[in-house]
C-alpha positions in Angstrom: 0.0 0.0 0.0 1.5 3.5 -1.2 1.1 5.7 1.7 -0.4 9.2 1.4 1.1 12.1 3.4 -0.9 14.4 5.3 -2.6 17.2 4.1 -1.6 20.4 5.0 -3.3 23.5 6.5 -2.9 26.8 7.0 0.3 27.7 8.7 2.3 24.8 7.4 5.9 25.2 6.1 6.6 24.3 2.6 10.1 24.5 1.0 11.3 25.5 -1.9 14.1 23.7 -3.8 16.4 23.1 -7.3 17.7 19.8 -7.6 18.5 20.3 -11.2 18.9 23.4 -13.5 19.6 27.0 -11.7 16.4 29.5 -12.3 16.8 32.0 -15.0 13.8 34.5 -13.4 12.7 35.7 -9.8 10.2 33.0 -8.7 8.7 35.8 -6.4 5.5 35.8 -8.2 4.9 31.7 -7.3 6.2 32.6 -3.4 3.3 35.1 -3.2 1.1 32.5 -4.3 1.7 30.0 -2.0 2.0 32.4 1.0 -1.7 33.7 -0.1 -2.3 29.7 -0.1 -1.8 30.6 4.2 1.3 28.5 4.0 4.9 29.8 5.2 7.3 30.1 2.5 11.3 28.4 3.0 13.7 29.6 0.0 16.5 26.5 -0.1 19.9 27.2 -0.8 19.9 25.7 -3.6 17.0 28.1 -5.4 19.6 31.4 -5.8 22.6 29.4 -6.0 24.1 29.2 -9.4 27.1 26.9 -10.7 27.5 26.6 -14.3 23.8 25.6 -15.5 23.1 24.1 -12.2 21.6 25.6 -9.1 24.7 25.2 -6.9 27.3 22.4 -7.0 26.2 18.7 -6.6 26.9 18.8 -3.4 24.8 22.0 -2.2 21.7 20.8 -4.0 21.9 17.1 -2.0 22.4 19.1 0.8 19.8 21.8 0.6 17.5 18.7 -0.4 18.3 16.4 2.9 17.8 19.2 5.3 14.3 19.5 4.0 14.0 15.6 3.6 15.1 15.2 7.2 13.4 18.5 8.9 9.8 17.4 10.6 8.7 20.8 10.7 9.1 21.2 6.8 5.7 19.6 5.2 6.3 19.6 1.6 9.5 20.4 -0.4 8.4 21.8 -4.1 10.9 22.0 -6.9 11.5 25.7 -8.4 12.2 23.8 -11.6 13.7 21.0 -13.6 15.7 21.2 -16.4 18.8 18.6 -16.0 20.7 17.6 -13.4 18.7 15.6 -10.6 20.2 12.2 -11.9 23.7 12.9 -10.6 22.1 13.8 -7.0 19.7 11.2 -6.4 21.5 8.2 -4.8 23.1 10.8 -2.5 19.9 11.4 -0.7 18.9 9.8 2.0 14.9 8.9 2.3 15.1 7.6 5.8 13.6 10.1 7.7 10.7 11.3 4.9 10.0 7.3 5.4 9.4 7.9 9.1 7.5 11.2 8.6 6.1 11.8 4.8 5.3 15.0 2.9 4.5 15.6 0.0 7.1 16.3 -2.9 6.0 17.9 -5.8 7.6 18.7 -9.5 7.6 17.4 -13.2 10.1 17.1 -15.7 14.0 16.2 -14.6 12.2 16.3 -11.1 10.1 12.2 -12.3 13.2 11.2 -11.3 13.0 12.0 -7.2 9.3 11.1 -8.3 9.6 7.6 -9.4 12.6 7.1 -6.7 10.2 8.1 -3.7 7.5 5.6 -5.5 9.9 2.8 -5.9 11.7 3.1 -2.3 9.8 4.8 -0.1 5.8 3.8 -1.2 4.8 7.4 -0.3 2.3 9.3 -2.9 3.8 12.6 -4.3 3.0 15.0 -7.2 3.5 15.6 -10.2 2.6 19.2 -10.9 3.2 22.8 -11.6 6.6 24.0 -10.0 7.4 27.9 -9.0 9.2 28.2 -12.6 6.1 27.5 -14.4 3.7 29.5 -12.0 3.7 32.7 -13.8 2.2 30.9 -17.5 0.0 28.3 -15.8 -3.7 28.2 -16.0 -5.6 29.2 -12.8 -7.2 25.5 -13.2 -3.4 23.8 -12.9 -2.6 25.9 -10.2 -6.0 25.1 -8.3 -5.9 21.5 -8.7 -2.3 21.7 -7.0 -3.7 23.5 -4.3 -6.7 21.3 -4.0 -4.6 18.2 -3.6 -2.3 19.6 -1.0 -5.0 20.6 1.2 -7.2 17.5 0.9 -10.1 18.1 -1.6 -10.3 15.1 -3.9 -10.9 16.0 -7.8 -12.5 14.3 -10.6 -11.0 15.5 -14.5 -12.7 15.5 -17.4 -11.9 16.7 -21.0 -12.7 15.6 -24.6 -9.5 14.4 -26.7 -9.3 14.9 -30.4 -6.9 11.8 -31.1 -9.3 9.0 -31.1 -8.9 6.9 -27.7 -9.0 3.4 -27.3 -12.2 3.0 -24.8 -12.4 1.3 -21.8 -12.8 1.8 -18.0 -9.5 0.7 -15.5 -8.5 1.1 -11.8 -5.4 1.2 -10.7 -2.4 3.1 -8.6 -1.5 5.5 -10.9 2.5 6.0 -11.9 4.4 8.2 -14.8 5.6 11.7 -15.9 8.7 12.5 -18.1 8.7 9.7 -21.1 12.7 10.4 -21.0 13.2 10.1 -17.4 11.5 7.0 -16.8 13.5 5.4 -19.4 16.5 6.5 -17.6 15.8 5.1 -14.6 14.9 1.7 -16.0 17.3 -1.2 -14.6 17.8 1.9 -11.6 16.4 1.3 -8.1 14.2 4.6 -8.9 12.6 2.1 -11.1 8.7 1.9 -10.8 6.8 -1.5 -10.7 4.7 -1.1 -13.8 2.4 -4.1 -13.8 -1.5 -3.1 -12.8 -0.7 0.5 -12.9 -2.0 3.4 -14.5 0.3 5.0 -16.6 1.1 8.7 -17.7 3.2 10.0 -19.7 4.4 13.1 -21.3 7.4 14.8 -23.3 8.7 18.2 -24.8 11.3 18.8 -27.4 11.4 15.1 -28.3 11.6 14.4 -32.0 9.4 11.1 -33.5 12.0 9.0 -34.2 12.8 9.3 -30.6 9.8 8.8 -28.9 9.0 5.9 -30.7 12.5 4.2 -29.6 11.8 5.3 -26.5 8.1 3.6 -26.1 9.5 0.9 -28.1 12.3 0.2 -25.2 9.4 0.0 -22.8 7.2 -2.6 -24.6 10.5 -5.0 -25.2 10.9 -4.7 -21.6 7.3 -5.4 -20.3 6.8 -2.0 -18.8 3.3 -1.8 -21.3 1.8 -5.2 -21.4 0.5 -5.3 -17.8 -1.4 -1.7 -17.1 -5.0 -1.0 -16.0 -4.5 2.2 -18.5 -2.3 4.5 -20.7 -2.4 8.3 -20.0 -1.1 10.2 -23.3 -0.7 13.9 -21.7 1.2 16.7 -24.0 3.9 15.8 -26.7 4.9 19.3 -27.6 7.7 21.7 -29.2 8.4 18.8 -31.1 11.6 19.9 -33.7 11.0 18.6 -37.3 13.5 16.6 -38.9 14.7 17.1 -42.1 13.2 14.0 -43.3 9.6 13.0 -42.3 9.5 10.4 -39.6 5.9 10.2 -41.1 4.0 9.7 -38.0 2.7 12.4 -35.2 3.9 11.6 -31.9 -0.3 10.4 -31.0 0.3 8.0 -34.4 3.5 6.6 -33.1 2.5 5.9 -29.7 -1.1 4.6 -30.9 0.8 1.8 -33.1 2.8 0.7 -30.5 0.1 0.5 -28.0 -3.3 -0.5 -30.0 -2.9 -4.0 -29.7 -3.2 -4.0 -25.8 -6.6 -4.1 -24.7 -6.8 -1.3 -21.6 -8.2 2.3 -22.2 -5.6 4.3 -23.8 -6.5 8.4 -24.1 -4.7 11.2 -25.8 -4.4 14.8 -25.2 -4.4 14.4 -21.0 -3.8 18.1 -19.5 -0.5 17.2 -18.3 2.7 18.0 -19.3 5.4 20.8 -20.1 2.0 23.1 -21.2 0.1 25.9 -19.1 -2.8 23.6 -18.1 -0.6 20.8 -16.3 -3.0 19.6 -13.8 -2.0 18.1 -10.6 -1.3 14.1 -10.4 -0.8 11.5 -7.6 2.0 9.5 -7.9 0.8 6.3 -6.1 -3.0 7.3 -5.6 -5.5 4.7 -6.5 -7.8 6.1 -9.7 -10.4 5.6 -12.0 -10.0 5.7 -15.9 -13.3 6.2 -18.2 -12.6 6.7 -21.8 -14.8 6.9 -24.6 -13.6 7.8 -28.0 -13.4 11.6 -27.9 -14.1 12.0 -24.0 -12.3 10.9 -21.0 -13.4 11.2 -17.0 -10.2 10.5 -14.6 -11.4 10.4 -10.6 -9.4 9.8 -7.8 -10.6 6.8 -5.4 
């Protein structure tokens, strides 16, 4: 059983982190938010620091992120943003206090790394969702759905694709985020257990040809066969090659994937786009999808 944090309430203490990439922009538009959220802001080291593209050496990010891992009175750590870098922190860290006293951890992007490691090794639920960085461009409904889950109100989504989905109704725990990342940390001990899971996935600035090795990696290796459900969220910014892979991204997934018999929808509002709602990592959900409309609860 993936256990669920506790929900926080006015007052709490959240902190603020960058495991990855330094930020290029004040995020003091995002701190104002969550202070007017009633929670009490903590900037990390890490989220001024700058060393090369990084935010900070190797060494101050792992640091900056244990003292937040292992301080009780912290209740959720958020990640200012991704970008590269959390893959040369992430067996420095030590999860043994967050086991003894969970809270959430939220990001996307080079951040479904520290996702899928907390899934695979600790069995805590955390969240994949708009960071500070992306605060300024995100939709008031991404923003609200982050908030929502946080504090404890459970949300049903529902949205109408224009990819035709494979139909179908599935329950599961539901796993995923960065199509790149999770690839990476196959073979890994950040390695999620895919079987009888729903899936998400989603990518930016990945070109056809390498999505579909990608995807393709996954089904030789038995990551696909075995779900309850595939979530396609945003494939975007997608550079085109001088020769025509001759498939969308939707078309390249869809013919690797059509032959299973789970519900498989397109065009999920998550992703690297303004509308990137909220996700739990290791919360048990529902999956209705009809041919051009899709419901997604939480259970």
């Amino acid at each position: 059983m993936i256990k669920q944090p506790p929900y926080l309430k006015k007052g709490d203490k959240i902190a603020i982190v960058c495991p990855a990439k330094k930020l290029p922009k004040s995020i003091d538009s995002a701190i104002s938010i969550l202070e007017n959220w009633g929670l009490e802001v903590i900037i990390g080291e890490s989220v001024y620091a700058s060393h090369h593209q990084f935010a900070g050496t190797d060494e101050l990010r792992t640091h900056d992120i244990q003292h937040f891992l292992d301080d009780e009175t912290i209740k959720a750590i958020i990640c200012g943003r991704g970008g590269y870098g959390t893959i040369r922190i992430i067996d420095e860290l030590d999860f043994t206090k967050f086991k003894q006293n969970p809270k959430w951890f939220i990001g996307f992007s080079d951040v479904t790394i520290l996702l899928s490691h907390i899934i695979a090794q600790t069995q805590i639920q955390c969240l994949h969702a708009q960071m500070p960085y992306t605060f300024d461009e995100s939709t008031p409904e991404a923003l609200a759905s982050l908030k929502k889950v946080i504090f404890g109100e459970r949300q049903t989504y529902h949205y109408s694709s224009e990819f035709n989905n494979q139909p179908g109704v599935g329950t599961g725990v539901l796993i995923g985020g960065n199509l790149t990342l999770l690839v990476m940390m196959q073979g890994s001990v950040s390695e999620m257990d895919f079987d009888d899971k729903i899936l998400f996935l989603e990518d930016v600035g990945e070109q056809e040809y390498s999505i579909d090795r990608m995807l393709r990696m996954l089904k030789r290796a038995g990551k696909l066969k075995n779900l309850r459900g595939l979530i396609i969220g945003a494939f975007n910014e997608i550079a085109e090659e001088k020769i025509s892979f001759g498939q969308t991204a939707e078309q390249v997934i869809w013919d690797i994937v059509k032959d299973y018999d789970y519900p498989v929808c397109f065009h999920f509002p998550t992703g690297h786009i303004d509308n990137n709602l909220c996700m739990v990592l290791g919360a048990e959900v529902e999956l209705k999808v009809e041919k051009n409309d899709v419901q997604f609860k939480y259970l």
